[in-house]
N, C-alpha and C positions, 0 to 999 in steps of 0.2 A: 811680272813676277807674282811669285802668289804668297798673300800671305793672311790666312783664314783667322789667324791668330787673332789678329787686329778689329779690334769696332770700327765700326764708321765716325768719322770723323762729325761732329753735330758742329755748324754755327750758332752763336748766340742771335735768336731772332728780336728784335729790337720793336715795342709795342707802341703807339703814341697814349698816352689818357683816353680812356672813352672806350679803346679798340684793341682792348687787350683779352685778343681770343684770334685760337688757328681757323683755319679753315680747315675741315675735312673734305677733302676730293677724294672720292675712288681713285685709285691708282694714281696718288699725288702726294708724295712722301715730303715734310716739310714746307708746306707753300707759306707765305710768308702776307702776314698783311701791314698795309706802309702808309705812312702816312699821306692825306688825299689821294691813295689809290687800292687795289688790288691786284698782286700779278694774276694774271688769268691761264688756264692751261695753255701748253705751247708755246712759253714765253710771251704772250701776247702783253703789250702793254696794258696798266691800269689809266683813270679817267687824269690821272695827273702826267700821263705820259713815262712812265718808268718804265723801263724794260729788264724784265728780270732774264740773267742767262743761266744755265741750266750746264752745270760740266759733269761731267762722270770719269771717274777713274779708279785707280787701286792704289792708289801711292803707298808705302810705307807709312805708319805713324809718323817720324819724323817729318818727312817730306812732307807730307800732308799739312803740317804746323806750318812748313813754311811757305806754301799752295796758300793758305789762305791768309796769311800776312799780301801774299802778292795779290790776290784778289783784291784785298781789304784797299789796297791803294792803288787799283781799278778801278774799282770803287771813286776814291777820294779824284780822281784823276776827271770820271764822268759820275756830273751828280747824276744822272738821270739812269742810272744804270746799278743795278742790286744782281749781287751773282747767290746762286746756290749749288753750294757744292754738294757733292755725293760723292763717294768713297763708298766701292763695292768689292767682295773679292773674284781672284779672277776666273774665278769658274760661275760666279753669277754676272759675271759683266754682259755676256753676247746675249742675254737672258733681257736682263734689266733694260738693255737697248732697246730690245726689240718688239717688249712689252710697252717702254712708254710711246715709240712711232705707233705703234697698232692704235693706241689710246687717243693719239691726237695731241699727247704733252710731252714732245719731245728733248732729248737732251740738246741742248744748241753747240757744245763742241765737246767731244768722248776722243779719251783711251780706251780700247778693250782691254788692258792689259797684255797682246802678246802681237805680234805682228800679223800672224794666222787668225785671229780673231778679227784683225780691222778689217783685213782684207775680204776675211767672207763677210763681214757687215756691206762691206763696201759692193761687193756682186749680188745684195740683198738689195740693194739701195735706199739703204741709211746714211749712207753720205753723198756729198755732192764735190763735184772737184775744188781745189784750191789753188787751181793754177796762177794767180795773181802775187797768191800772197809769196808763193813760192820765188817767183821772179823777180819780184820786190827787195827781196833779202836777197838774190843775187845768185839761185839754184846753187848750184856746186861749187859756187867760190863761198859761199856763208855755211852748208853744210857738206859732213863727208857725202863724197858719193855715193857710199853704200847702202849709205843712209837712207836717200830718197830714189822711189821710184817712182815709174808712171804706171798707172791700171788701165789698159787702154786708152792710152793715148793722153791722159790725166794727173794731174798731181791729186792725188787726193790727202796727203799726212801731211805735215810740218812736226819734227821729231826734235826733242830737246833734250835728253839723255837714254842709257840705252844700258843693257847688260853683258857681258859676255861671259861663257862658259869658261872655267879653267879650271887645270888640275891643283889641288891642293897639295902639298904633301911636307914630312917633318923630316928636316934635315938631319935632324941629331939621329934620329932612328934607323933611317937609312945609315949613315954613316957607319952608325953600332954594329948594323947586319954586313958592312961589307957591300952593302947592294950598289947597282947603278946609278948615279941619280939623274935626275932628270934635268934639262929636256931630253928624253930619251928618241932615238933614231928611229923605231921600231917597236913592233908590238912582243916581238920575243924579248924584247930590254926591258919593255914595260912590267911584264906576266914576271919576268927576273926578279926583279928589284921587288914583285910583288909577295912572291915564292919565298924570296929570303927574309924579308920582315915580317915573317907570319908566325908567331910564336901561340898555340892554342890555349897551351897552358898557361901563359901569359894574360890571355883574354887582346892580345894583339894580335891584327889583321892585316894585309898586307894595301888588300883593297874593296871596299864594300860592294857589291853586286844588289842596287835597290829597284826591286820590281816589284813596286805599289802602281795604283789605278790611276794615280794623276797623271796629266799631261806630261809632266815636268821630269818623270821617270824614263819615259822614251827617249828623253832628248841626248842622252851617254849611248845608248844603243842607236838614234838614228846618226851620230859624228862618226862612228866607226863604221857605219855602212859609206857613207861617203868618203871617210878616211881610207878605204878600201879601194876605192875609184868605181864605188856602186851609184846607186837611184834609188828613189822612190818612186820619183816623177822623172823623165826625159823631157829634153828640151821642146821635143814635141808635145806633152800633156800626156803622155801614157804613164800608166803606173806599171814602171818594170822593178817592182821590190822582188819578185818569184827570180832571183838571178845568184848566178855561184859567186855571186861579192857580199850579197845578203848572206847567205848560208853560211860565207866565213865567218862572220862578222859574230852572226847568231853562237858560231863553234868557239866563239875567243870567248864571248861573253861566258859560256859555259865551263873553260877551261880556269878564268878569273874567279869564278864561284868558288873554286877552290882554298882561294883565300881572303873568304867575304865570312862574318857569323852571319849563321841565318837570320837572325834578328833586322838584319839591314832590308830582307826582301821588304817588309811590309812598311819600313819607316817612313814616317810622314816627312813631309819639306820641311818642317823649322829643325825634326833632330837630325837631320841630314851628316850638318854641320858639326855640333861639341863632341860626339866621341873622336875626332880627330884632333882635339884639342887636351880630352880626357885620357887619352893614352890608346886607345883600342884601335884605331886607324892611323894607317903609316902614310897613307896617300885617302885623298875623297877627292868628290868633284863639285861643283855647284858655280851659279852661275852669279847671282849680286853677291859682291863680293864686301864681306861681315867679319874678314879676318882680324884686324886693327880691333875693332871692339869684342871682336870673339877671343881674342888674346886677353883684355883685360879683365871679359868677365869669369871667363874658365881659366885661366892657367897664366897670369902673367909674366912666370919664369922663362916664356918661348917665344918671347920678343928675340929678331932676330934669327929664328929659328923653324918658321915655319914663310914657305915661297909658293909663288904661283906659279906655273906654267901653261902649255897647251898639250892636250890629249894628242897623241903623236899618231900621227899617219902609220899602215900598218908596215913600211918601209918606205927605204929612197923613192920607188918608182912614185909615190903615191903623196900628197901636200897634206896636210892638216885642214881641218874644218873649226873654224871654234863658230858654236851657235849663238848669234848675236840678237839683240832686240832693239829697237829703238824706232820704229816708226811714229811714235809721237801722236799730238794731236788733229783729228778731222773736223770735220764739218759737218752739222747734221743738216742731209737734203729737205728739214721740214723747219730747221727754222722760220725763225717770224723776223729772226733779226740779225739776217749772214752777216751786215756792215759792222755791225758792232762784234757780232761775235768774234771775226774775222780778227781785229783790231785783238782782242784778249789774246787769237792764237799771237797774233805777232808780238804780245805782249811778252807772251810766257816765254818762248823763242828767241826773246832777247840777250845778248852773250851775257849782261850780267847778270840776268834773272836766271840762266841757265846756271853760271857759277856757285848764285844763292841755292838753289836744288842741290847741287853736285854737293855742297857747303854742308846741308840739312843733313848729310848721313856721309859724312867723309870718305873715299875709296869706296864706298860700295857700286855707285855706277861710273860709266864711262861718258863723256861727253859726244853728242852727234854733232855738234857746229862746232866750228874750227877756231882755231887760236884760243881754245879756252886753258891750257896749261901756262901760257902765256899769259892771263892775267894776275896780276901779284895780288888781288884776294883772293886766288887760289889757295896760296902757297903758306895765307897769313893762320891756316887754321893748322893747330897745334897739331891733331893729327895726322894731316898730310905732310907737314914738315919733318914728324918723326917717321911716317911711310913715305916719303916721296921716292922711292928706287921703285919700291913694291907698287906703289900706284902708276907711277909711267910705264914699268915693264906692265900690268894690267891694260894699260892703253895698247903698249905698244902687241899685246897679243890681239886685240880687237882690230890695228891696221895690218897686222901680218896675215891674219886667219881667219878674223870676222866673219861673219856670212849673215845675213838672216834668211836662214835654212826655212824657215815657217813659209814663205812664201818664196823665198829669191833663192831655191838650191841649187837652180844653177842660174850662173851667172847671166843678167838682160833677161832672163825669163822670169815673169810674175805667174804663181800660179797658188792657190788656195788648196789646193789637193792636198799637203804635205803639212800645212799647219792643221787642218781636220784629220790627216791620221795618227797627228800627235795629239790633239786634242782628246780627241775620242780614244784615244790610251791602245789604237789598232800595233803600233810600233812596239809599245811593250809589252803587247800582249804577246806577241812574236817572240820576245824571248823569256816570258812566262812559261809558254810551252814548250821551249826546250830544257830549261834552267829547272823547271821544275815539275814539269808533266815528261819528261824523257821525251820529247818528239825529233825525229831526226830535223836537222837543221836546214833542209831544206824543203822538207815535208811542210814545214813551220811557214817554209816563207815563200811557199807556194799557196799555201793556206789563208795566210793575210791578205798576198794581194789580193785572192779574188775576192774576199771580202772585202777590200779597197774598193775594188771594182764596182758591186754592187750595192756599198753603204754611199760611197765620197762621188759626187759630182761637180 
């Protein structure tokens, strides 16, 4: 997920007398000096045998607070072993990776932040498989299946929570207009209920239409292409986006406009969110879900009043897609120190370290390994107690409708194609040029692919 908002998370570096000074490495952000030793780039050990590991990720502030609490008793667990973490956002993550392999000081286990990100990390070869640790934990009986897959023949993730895409929307409001409510059957119910809560003069919308440059703006335009029974990619690896399922899809978006303020096209990901809290939006979409505290900070009168659903398929003939994340932690192929690294992935992967994450920021993700609702320090945090309907049905849309579209849009097929045309903002540019350059919609989405074609490999 992305969240630019945030700093990087800084450890306290711990000096001995005598050696209280950094090291400056070129392209070595934070190295740490320890006592009788030095970590060396690459995680190489210093002369006292300490092996520093090197993780990359994007976590939310919260989580982040509680990443390095678990570290910290990794740490305590192996003396000989000092972590440094890094917290990047997720449009510098594929960047930061791939700058420090180049370098020679690699990160020893990375999130990219998004599943499309590992995976082309992974056909770069910055990572190396993990098929051990996978089959240790028990492959699909410790995590969901959707969860993990193979990259040629390989496990290369271990995934420890994940996001899913859902529709937001305000009950009372709906109500007021009369409208549908949701989970709606269809995309004419949808565009309904959208029609009807659309007061201008109000400064009320029925539903926002956001086509900014980030990745994360594609992701509503590329579920209704599949919610359609379209492609990006086929099961073979071709990029058939140029097809009359695409062109609908692009024509809803543009009929939805209708009841979107323009202010929504360019909105960044953090205000995604509060005008649907604020009154101006009757329905939005987003994917970690920040309702629970997004109630208290904006408008605490709408407890119990605002619910999650799934973005509906564009009829019966046709299932829902909700865009899911969670591939989790790799393995960098240039470690110095897989054994150990390895051991943190399985650390962090553990059902109750995964509870303590899920813990860190209440309902906003969904758990990838199994029986985690089931444990009672789930249930003991205040907020989940007072969401618990709202949080299982959030589960229960990520086993109904999940996908991780970024690489897995269609089922048993891994392929990187689809997270770089969402990455590289190709998807939404698609319906940039209909929404607001007029281009006919399938003019638009013959236009894309072949730009898929000759940008994406």
């Amino acid at each position: 997920m992305v969240d630019d908002n945030n700093q990087l998370s800084k450890r306290q570096i711990n000096f001995n007398s005598g050696r209280r000074r950094l090291l400056k490495t070129a392209g070595l952000a934070g190295t740490v000096s320890l006592a009788g030793c030095t970590s060396l780039p690459g995680g190489k050990s210093g002369s006292s045998g300490t092996k520093t590991l090197r993780v990359l990720n994007s976590a939310y502030e919260p989580t982040q607070k509680e990443f390095n609490k678990l570290f910290s008793e990794f740490e305590d667990k192996h003396s000989n072993v000092k972590i440094k973490y890094n917290r990047v956002g997720f449009a510098e993550a594929p960047q930061k990776a791939s700058q420090a392999h180049a370098s020679g000081n690699p990160y020893d286990i990375m999130n990219l932040a998004s599943p499309g990100n590992n995976v082309a990390a992974a056909k770069k070869g910055l990572f190396q498989p993990i098929n051990d640790v996978i089959e240790e934990r028990g492959g699909t009986d410790y995590w969901l299946e959707k969860s993990i897959f193979k990259l040629d023949g390989d496990f290369y993730f271990a995934p420890h929570y994940g996001s899913v895409l859902n529709l937001l929307y305000r009950e009372d409001l709906l109500k007021e207009a009369g409208a549908p409510m949701p989970p709606f059957d269809s995309w004419d119910q949808y565009q309904k209920a959208a029609k009807m809560v659309t007061k201008p003069d109000k400064n009320q919308y029925g539903h926002p239409v956001f086509l900014g440059s980030n990745h994360f703006h594609g992701v509503w335009p590329m579920m209704l292409v599949l919610g359609n029974g379209g492609h990006l990619v086929n099961s073979d690896g071709n990029i058939v986006y140029d097809s009359k399922k695409t062109a609908e899809a692009l024509s809803f978006i543009k009929e939805m406009n209708q009841f979107s303020p323009k202010s929504a096209h360019n909105t960044s990901i953090p205000n995604m969110r509060p005008p649907l809290y604020q009154g101006q939006y009757a329905m939005t979409w987003y994917s970690t879900n920040l309702m629970p505290s997004d109630i208290e900070e904006y408008n605490p009168d709408l407890k119990g009043k605002v619910h999650v659903t799934h973005v509906p398929a564009k009829n019966s003939n046709h299932t829902p897609v909700a865009r899911m994340t969670g591939t989790g932690y790799g393995l960098s192929s240039k470690t110095n120190h897989p054994d150990m690294a390895k051991k943190l992935i399985k650390f962090v992967t553990k059902k109750e370290n995964v509870t303590r994450l899920l813990l860190a920021q209440p309902a906003a993700k969904v758990p990838m390994v199994k029986g985690i609702l089931d444990q009672d320090q789930l249930w003991e945090s205040e907020t989940l107690s007072k969401y618990e309907d709202h949080y299982r049905n959030l589960v229960g849309i990520a086993q109904d409708y999940g996908r991780i579209i970024a690489v897995n849009e269609n089922p048993d097929t891994v392929n990187s194609i689809t997270g770089q045309a969402l990455s590289e903002a190709h998807v939404v540019k698609s319906a940039q040029d209909v929404v607001l350059n007029g281009k006919d919609p399938m003019q638009s989405a013959q236009k894309w692919a072949n730009k898929m074609r000759k940008d994406l490999k």
